[in-house]
Every structure is written in structure tokens, then in C-alpha cells.
DOKOL-186825 format. One record per residue (C-alpha): x negated, y, z; residue in one letter. Coordinates in nm, 4 decimals, m for minus. Layout:
// residues N
         px         py         pz   residu
          X          Y          Z        A
...
END
This chain:
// residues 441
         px         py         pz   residu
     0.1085    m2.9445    m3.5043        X
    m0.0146    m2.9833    m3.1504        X
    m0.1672    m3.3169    m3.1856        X
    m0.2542    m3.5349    m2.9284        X
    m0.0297    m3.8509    m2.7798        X
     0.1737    m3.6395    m2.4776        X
     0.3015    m3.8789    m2.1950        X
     0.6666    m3.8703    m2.0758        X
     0.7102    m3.5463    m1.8676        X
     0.4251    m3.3571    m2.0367        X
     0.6575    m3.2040    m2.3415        X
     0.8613    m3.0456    m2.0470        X
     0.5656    m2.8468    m1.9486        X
     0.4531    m2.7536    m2.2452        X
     0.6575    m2.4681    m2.3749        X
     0.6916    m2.2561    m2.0478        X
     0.3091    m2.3002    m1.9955        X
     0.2380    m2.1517    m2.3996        X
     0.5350    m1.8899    m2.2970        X
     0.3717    m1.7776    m2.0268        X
     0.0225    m1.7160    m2.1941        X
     0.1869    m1.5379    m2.4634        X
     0.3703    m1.3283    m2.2606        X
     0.0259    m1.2303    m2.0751        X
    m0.0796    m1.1604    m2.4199        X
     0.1656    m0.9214    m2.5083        X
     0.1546    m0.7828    m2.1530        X
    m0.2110    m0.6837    m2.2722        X
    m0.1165    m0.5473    m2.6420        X
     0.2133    m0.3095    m2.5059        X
     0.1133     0.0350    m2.4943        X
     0.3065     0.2921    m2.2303        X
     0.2346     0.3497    m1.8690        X
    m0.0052     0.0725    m1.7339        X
    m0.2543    m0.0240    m1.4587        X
    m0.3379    m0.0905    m1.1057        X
    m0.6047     0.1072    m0.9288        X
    m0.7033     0.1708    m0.5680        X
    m0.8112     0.4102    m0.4046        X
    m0.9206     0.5484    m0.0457        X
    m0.7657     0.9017     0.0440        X
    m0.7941     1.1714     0.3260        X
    m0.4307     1.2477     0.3508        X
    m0.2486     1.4654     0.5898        X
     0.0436     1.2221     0.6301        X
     0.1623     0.8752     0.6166        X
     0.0572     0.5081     0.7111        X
    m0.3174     0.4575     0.8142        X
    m0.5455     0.1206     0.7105        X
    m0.3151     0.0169     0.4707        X
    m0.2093    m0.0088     0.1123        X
     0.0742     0.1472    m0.0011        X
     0.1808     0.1029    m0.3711        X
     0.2716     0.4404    m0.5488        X
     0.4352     0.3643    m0.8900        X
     0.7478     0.5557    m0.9970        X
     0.8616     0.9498    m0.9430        X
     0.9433     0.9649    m0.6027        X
     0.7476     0.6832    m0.4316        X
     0.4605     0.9239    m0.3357        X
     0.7517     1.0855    m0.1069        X
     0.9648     0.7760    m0.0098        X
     0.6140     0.5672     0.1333        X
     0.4223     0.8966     0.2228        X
     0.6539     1.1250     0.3455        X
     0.5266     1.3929     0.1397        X
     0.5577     1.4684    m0.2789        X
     0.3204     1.4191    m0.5479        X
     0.2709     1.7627    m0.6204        X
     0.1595     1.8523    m0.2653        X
    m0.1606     2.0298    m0.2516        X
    m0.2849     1.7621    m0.0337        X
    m0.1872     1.4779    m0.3036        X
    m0.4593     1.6205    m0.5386        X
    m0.6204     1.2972    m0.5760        X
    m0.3321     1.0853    m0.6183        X
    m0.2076     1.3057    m0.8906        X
    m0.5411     1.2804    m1.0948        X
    m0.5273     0.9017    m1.0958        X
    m0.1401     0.8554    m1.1878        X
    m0.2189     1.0709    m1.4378        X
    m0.3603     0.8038    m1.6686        X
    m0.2119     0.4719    m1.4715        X
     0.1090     0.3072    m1.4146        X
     0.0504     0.2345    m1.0280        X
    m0.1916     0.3714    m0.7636        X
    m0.2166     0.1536    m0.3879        X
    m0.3096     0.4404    m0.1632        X
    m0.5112     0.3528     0.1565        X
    m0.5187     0.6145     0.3714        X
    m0.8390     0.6219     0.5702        X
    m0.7788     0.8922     0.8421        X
    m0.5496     0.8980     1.1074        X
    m0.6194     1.2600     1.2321        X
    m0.4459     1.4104     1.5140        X
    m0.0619     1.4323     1.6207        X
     0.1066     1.7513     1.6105        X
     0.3665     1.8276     1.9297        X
     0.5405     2.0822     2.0417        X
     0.7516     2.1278     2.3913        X
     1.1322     2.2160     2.3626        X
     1.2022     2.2498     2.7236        X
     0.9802     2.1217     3.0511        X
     0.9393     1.7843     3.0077        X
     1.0689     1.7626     2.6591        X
     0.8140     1.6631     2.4020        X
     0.7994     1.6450     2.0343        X
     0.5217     1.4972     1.8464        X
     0.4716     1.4108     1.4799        X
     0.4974     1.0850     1.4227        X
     0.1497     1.0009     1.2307        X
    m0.1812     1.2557     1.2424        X
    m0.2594     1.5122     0.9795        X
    m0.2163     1.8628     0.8779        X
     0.1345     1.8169     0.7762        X
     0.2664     1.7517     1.0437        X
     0.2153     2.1445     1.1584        X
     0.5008     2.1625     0.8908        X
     0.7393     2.0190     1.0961        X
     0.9839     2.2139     1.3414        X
     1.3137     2.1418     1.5217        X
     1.6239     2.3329     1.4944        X
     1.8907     2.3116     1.8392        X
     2.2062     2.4609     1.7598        X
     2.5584     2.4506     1.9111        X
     2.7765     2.1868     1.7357        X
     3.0658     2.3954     1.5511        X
     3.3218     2.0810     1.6230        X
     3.2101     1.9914     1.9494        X
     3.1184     2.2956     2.2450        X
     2.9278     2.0312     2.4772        X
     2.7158     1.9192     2.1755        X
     2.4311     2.0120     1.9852        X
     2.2985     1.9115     1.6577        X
     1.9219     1.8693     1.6842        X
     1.7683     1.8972     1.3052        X
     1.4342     1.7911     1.2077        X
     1.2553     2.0175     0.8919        X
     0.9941     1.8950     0.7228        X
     0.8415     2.2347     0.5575        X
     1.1585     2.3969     0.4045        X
     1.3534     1.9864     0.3742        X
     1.5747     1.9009     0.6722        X
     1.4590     1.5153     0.7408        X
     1.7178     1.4473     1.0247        X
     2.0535     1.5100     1.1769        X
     2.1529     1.4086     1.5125        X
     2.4661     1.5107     1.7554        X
     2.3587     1.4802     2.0779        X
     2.4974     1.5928     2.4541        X
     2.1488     1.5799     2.5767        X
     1.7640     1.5341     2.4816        X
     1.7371     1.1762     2.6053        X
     2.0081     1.0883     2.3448        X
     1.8240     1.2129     2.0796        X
     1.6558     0.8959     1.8886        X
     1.3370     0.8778     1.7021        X
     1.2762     0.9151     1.3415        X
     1.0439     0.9026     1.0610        X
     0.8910     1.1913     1.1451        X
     0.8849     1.2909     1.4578        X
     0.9137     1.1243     1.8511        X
     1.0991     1.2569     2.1245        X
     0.9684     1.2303     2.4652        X
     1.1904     1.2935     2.7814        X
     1.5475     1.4134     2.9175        X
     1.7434     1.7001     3.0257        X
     1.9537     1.9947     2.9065        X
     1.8791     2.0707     2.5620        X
     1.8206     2.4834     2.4925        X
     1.8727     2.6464     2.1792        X
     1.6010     2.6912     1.9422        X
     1.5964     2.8838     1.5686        X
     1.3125     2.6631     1.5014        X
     1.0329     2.5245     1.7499        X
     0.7123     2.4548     1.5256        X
     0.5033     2.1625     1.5517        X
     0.1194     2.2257     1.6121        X
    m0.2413     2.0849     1.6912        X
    m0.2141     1.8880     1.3762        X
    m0.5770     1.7512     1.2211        X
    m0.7072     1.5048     0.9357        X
    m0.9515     1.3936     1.2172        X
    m1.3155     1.3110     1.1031        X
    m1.3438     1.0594     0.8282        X
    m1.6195     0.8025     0.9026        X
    m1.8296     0.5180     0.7158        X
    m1.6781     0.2391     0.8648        X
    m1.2894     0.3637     0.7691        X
    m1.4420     0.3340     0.4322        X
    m1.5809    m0.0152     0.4760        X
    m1.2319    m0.0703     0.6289        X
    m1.1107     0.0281     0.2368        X
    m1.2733    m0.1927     0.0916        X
    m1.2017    m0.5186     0.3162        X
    m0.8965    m0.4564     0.2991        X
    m0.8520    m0.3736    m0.1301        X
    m1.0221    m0.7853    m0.1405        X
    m0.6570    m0.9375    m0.0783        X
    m0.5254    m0.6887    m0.3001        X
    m0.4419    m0.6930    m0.6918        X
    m0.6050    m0.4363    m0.9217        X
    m0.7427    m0.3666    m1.2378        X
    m0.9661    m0.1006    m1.0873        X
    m1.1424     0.0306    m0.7803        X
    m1.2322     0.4168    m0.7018        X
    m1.4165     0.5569    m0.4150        X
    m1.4222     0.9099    m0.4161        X
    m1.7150     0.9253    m0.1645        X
    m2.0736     1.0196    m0.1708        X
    m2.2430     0.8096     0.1095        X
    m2.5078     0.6001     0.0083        X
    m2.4591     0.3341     0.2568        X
    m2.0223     0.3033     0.1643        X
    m2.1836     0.2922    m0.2535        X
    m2.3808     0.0454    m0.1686        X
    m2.1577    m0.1977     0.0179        X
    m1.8883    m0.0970    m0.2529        X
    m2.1354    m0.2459    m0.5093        X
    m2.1868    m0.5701    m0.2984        X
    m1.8081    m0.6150    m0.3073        X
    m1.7487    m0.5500    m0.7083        X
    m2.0615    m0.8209    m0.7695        X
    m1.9121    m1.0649    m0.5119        X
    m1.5725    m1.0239    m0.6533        X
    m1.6883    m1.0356    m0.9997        X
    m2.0113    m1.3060    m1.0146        X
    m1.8611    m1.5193    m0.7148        X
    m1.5298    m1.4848    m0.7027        X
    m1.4761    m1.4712    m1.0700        X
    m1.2248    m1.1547    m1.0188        X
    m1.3213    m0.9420    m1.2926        X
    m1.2573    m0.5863    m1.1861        X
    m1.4100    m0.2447    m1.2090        X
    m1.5330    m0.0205    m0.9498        X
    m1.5936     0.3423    m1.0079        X
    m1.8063     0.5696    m0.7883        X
    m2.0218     0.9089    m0.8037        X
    m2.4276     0.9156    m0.8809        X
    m2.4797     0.5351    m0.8192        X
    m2.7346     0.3973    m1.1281        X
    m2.6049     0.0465    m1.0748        X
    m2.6975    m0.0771    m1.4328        X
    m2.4334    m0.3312    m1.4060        X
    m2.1046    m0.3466    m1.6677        X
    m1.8726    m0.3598    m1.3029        X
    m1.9875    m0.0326    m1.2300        X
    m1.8995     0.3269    m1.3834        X
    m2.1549     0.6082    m1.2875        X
    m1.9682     0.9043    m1.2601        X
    m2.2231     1.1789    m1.2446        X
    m2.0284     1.5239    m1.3247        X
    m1.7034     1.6898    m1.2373        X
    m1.4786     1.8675    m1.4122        X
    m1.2801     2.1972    m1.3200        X
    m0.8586     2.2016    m1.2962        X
    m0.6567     2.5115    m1.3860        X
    m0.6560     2.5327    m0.9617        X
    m0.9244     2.4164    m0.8368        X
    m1.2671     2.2549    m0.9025        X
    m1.3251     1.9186    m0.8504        X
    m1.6598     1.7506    m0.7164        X
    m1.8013     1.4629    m0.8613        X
    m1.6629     1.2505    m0.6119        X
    m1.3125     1.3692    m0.6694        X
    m1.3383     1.2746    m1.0528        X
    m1.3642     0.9648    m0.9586        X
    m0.9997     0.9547    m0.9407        X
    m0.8780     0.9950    m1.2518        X
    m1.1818     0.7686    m1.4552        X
    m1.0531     0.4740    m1.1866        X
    m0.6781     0.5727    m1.3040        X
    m0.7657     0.6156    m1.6691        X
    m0.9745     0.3350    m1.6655        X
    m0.7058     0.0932    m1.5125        X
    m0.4226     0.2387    m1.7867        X
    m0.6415     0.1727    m2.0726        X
    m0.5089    m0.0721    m2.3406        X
    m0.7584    m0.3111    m2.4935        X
    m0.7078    m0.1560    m2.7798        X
    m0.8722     0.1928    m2.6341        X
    m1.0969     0.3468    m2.5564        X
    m1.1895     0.6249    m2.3362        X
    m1.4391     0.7767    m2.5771        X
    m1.3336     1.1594    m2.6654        X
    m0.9859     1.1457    m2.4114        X
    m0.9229     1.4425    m2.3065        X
    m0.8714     1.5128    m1.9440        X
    m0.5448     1.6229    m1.9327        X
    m0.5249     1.9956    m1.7024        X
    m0.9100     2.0418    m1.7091        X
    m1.0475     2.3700    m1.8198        X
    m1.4330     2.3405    m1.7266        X
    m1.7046     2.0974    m1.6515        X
    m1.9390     2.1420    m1.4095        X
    m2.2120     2.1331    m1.4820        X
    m2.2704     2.1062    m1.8490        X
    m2.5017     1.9620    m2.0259        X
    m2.6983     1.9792    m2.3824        X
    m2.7804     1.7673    m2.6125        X
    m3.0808     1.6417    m2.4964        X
    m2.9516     1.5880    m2.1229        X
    m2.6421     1.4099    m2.2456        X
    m2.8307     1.1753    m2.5095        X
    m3.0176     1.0830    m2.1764        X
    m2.7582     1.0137    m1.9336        X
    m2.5572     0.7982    m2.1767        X
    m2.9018     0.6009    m2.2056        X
    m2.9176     0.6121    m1.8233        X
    m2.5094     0.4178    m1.8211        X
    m2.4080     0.7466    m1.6791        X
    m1.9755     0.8494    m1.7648        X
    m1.9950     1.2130    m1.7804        X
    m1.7297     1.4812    m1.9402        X
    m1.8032     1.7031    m2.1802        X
    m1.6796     2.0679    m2.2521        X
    m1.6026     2.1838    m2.5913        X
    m1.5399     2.5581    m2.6252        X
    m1.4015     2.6008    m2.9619        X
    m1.0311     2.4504    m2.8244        X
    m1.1693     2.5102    m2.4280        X
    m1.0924     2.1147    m2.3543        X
    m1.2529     1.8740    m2.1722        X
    m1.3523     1.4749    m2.2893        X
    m1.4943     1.1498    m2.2131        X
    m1.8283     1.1794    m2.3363        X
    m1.8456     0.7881    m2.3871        X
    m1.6468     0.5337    m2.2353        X
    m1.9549     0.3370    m2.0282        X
    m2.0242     0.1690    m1.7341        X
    m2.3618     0.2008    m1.5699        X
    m2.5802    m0.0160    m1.7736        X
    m2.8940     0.1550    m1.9105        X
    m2.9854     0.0930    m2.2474        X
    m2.8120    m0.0082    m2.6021        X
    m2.6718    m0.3175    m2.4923        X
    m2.2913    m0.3828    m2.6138        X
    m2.1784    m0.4693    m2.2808        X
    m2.2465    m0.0884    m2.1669        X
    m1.8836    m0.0243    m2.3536        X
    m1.6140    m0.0633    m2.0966        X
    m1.3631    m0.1801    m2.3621        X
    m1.5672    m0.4447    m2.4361        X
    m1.5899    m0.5100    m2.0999        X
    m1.2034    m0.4517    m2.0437        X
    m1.1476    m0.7167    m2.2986        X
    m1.3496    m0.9813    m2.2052        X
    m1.2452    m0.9084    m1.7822        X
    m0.8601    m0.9476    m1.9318        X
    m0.9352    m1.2895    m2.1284        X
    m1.0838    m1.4224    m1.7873        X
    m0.8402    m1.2846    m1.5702        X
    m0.5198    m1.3897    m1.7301        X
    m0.6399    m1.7220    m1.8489        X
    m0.7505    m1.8084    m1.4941        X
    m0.4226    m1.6672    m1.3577        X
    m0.2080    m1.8261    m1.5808        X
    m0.3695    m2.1753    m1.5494        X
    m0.3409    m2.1520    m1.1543        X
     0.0442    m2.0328    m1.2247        X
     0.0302    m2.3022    m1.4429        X
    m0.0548    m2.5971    m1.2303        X
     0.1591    m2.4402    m0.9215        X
     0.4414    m2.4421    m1.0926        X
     0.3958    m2.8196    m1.1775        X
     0.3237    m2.9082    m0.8604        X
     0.6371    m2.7383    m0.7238        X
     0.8365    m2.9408    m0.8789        X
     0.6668    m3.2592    m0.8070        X
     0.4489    m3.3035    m1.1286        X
     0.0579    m3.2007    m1.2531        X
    m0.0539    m3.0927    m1.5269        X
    m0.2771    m3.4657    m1.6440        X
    m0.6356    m3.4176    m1.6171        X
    m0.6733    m3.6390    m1.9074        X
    m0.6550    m3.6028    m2.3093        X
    m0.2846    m3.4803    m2.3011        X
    m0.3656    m3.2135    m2.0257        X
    m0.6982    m3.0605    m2.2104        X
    m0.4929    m3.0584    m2.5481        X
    m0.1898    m2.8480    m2.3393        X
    m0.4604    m2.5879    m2.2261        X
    m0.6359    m2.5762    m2.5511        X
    m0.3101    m2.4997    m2.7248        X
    m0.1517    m2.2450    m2.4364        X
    m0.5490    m2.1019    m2.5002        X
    m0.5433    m2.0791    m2.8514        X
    m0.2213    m1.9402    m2.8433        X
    m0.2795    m1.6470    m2.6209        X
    m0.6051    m1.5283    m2.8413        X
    m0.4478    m1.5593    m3.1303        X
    m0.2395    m1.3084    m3.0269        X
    m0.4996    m1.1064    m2.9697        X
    m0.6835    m1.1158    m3.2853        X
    m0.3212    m1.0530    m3.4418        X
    m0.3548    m0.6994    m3.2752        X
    m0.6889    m0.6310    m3.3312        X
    m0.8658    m0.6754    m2.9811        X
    m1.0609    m0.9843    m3.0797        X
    m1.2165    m1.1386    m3.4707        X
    m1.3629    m1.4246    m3.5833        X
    m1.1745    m1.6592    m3.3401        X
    m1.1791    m1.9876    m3.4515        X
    m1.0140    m2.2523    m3.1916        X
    m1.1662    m2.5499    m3.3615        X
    m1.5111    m2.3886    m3.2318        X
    m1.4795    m2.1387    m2.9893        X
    m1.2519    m2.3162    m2.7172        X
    m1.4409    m2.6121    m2.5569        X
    m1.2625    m2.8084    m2.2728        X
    m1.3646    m3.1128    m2.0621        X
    m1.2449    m3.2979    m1.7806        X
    m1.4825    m3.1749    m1.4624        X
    m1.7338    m3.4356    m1.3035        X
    m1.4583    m3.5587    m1.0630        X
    m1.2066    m3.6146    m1.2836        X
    m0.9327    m3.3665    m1.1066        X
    m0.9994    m3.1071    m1.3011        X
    m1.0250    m2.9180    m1.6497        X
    m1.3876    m2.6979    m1.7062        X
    m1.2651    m2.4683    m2.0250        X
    m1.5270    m2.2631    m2.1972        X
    m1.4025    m2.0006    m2.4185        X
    m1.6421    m1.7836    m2.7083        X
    m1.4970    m1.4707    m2.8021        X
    m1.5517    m1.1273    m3.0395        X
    m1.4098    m0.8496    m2.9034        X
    m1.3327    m0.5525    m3.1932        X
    m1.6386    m0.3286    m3.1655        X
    m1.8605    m0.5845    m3.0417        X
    m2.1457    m0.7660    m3.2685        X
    m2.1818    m1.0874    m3.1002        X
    m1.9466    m1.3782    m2.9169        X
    m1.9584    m1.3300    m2.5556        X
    m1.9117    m1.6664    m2.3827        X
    m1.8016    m1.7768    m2.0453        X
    m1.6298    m2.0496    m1.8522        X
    m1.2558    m2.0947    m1.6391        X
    m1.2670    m2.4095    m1.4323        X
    m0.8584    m2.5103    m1.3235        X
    m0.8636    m2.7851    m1.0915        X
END
């Protein structure tokens, strides 16, 4: 069935190499919870300058100290809204709160923010133990901390506060923390976002900022990651016409039942929704779960325009008072089919996970002490794991007209060490084959 005359050693590595391309295939087709996006916040608490992975229920409070419904957690909440995992970078680091217990006992909070005026400290008498006290730390209305202490230079640091200094410790109902800030946010804590997001894993990008000089070094990175790198990702960012199928043009905002959102703040949840869509989906007509309002609306005319323009926009429809994707497209301008992010999403996936799994591939084999051949045997392994993997996607409807006699053509590279693999595909929805190359070596 496979054809070709396999060397000894080669059969071994065939069947976990075309079980690990199906299994990125039907990683693709699942539906349920899925997606990686990043994004840079202003938080009032937590780690600063780097990325912290928010996934399941309570990870927004076990790696930032403070729950997902927390008025200062807006953001995150619009983008988990629509994906399976969020990496938060939190670009402030704002001021400490502190507060003074006795006179040269200090308290401060142990990262910068506005939440950390929510902490206080509690000194009571210890009911088992007259020479004792128990020191408690709150967090708002949660008690983070317990200790038993004879005196204040006993007491140990915790996750959320630092104690400073000795003595007698004095009784307290509750000593509140103060002086706590966000700090001011700057350009280059942006830039320092996106540096740090290139050694990261994603499907898609957000920034939530309108600064022309931030969009435009965001841009730089999606093309280098994209065109150079051959990382096919998305990046999503307010009023930037970047006529380019890695970019989505947000260019209105839509209103919550609590509060109204800018344009920059959408961002959020097309990044999140973006990332969790299937490629079997689109984004066309969703409706943004929680809005009541767009702002501002458009008419006909004006919206027929901005689609032309490759601008994402939300729409408002008053009969049922909801609020939907316009059209699911990235900031080309024109009619062309690549303006249609699930196009796009398709194609980016094909890349990514063929590339991936060929590197996995080849690592794997050399881990044990063997390569995959670059000769006849080793093109006909990758055309078969290939052919494999989109035929499972044309089973489900995300790609037609695949023919592997035709549309997968590998060769050896110039020097022999390597295998150059150029792929023609149809996505569902799309008119033409869209072709493009993976090089393994």
C-alpha cells in the first residue's frame, strides 16, 4: 500500500511518525474548548515581564493572586471567553502598597498595583498560647496567611505581603495596606510584550493598545514570524489598515452589560475567539457572548466599505438586541479569498503542524540514535505521514479536491540532508489551491 523498498530500521519509524500526524489531525477537527492566545495586560496584581499561562477555573487566582471575575480581570475574561488558554504578560509593575504596624515594623505588598490596597493584617492574642499572637494576612474579605508568632521578627514572608523589622507585636483589628498604583504603562513595556511572546507558543496575538509606534513594531514581528520564520500566527490590533491576511483590523467596540469597551479592549476577545476557532468555523455572524451595544454603529453603506477596507467590525441587530461578527476578516482590502481568516486558519494549521510534526519527527529519530533517510524511503515516509494527515482533513470537510498523487511534491534538498516538501491544498470555502513549501532537514 505504501510502496517504496524501506531499509531495515525504517518500518520501525513508520507507524509512530503517521500516528503522530493523525493525531495532529484530529487535534484540528475536535470541537470543545481550544486555543492559545497572548496577550499584554495592565493588571493590579501578580508577576511582571512574564508569561503566565491561564487555562482552567482557578488558574487566574492560583498564578495571579486574584479571580477571574475581578473587575480588574476584564480583559482576561473577554478572551477566555472564546479560548481554551490565555498567557497573560503583565506589563506594569505599579507601586507597592505598605503599611506600619508598630515603629519600625513594615508591611508592604509583595508586587505593585491597586490590589494590593486590599490587603490588611489582623494581630490577635493566640487563644492556646497567652505569649503568642496569630498574625493573619486578608486579601479583600480571603484570609491568605496564618502565622503564630512571639514576636514580629518571627513572622515570615508570604505570597502577598513582606515583613520588615522586629519588636513587640501590638494588637490590631485590621491595619490596611495603602499607596498602592498600576504605575504608568509605557511603549517600551509593550515592546517588552512582544520580545518576549517570540519564544512563546500561540495560535494568536492581541494587543489591546492604540500607539502607533507599539502597532507598528507589532506588525514587523507577525511578518517576521510569519514570512521569515515560517510561524504562521495571527496578530490582532485596533485601527491598523495592514492589508495583510496576519493582521485583523479591529476598528469598533462593543458595549458589555457593565461597562463599555474601547476598541482597543475588543481586541481581547477577537484574539481569544480567533485562537478557539475550529477549522471548520467561522467567525462570521458569532455572537459576542454578554454584549448589548456597539459603538459606534454603522449602515449599510459604511459597513459594505469597511469590509472592502479588511476592517473586523461588530454589528448590532435590534430585533433580538445582540451583537455579531460582521465578517470573519483579516485586514486585506479587496475580494481576494485570502481576506477570510478561516481560510487563512486552515492553511496557517497545515503549515504549522506539518512543520512541527516533521521536526518532532526527525528528533525523535535522532534520540534514539537513528534519522529519518534523506533518500527514496525517507520522501515516501513523509509523503505517506502527509497524505495521511490531509486526508483526514478532507474526511471532515476542511479541505476538497486533494489528490496526493498531485498535490504533495517532495525532493531531496540541494545538499542532500534534507527533504523540500511542497504541498497544494483547497480549503472548504476557498476557489483555488493555495500552495506553499515545508523544508525538514
Amino acid at each position: 500500500m505504501n510502496g517504496g523498498t524501506f531499509t531495515p530500521g525504517v518500518e520501525k519509524v513508520r507507524p509512530g511518525i503517521y500516528f503522530n500526524f493523525q493525531m495532529k489531525a484530529n487535534e484540528r477537527i475536535s470541537t470543545g474548548d481550544r486555543g492559545r492566545v497572548a496577550l499584554p495586560l495592565v493588571l493590579g496584581w501578580g508577576k511582571s515581564k512574564e508569561m503566565i499561562e491561564i487555562s482552567g477555573e482557578n488558574d487566574a487566582r492560583d498564578r495571579l493572586g486574584v479571580d477571574i471575575s475581578d473587575p480588574t480581570m476584564g480583559l482576561l475574561r473577554e478572551a477566555k471567553k472564546k479560548s481554551a488558554t490565555v498567557l497573560v504578560y503583565r506589563v506594569n509593575e505599579g507601586e507597592k502598597a505598605t503599611a506600619t504596624l508598630g515603629e519600625s515594623q513594615k508591611v508592604t505588598a509583595a508586587y505593585g498595583g491597586i490590589k494590593g490596597n486590599e490587603l490588611h493584617v489582623v494581630v490577635e492574642p493566640n487563644v492556646l498560647d497567652e505569649t503568642k499572637k496569630d498574625v493573619k494576612t486578608f486579601f479583600g474579605l480571603r484570609e491568605v496567611d496564618k502565622q503564630v508568632v512571639s514576636s514580629f521578627d518571627e513572622l515570615q514572608s508570604n505570597d502577598f505581603v513582606v515583613f520588615e523589622g522586629s519588636g513587640v507585636l501590638e494588637g490590631t483589628a485590621g491595619t490596611n495596606l495603602t499607596g498602592g498604583s498600576n504605575g504608568t504603562i509605557t511603549s517600551e513595556d509593550y515592546i517588552d510584550f512582544i520580545s518576549a511572546a517570540e519564544s512563546e507558543y500561540f495560535d494568536t496575538i492581541g494587543l489591546p493598545v492604540d500607539d502607533e509606534a507599539v502597532k507598528t513594531t507589532f506588525v514587523s514581528f507577525i511578518r517576521r514570524l510569519r514570512d521569515e520564520q515560517g510561524v504562521k500566527v495571527q496578530g490582532i490590533l485596533p485601527n491598523y489598515p495592514g492589508n495583510y491576511e496576519g493582521i485583523i483590523n479591529v476598528t469598533n467596540a462593543v458595549v458589555l452589560t457593565d461597562r463599555e469597551l474601547t476598541v482597543p479592549e475588543t481586541v481581547a476577545w477577537v484574539a481569544g475567539a480567533s485562537a478557539g476557532a475550529t477549522l471548520q468555523q467561522s467567525l462570521t455572524f458569532m455572537e459576542y457572548e454578554g454584549a448589548v451595544d456597539v459603538k459606534p454603529r454603522f449602515d449599510n453603506d459604511q459597513i459594505e466599505q469597511r469590509l472592502q477596507r479588511g476592517e473586523f467590525l461588530f454589528t448590532f441587530n435590534p430585533r433580538d438586541k445582540s451583537v455579531t461578527v460582521e465578517q470573519d476578516i483579516n485586514s486585506i482590502t479587496g475580494t481576494s479569498k485570502m481576506r477570510k481568516n478561516k481560510i487563512v486558519r486552515i492553511l496557517d494549521a497545515i503549515n504549522n503542524d506539518i512543520t512541527r510534526s516533521l521536526k518532532e519527527a526527525i528528533k525523535n529519530r535522532k534520540n534514539i540514535g537513528q534519522d529519518i533517510p534523506a533518500n527514496g524511503d525517507g520522501v515516501q515516509i513523509v509523503q505517506t505521514a502527509i497524505s495521511i494527515y490531509l486526508n483526514e482533513l478532507q474526511e471532515n470537510n476542511i479541505i476538497q479536491n486533494f489528490d496526493p498523487s498531485e498535490d504533495i511534491i517532495i525532493k531531496l534538498t540541494s545538499a542532500g540532508d534534507g527533504i523540500a516538501t511542497q504541498i497544494g491544498v483547497q480549503p472548504v470555502d476557498s476557489a483555488e489551491k493555495f500552495y506553499f513549501t515545508v523544508v525538514a532537514e
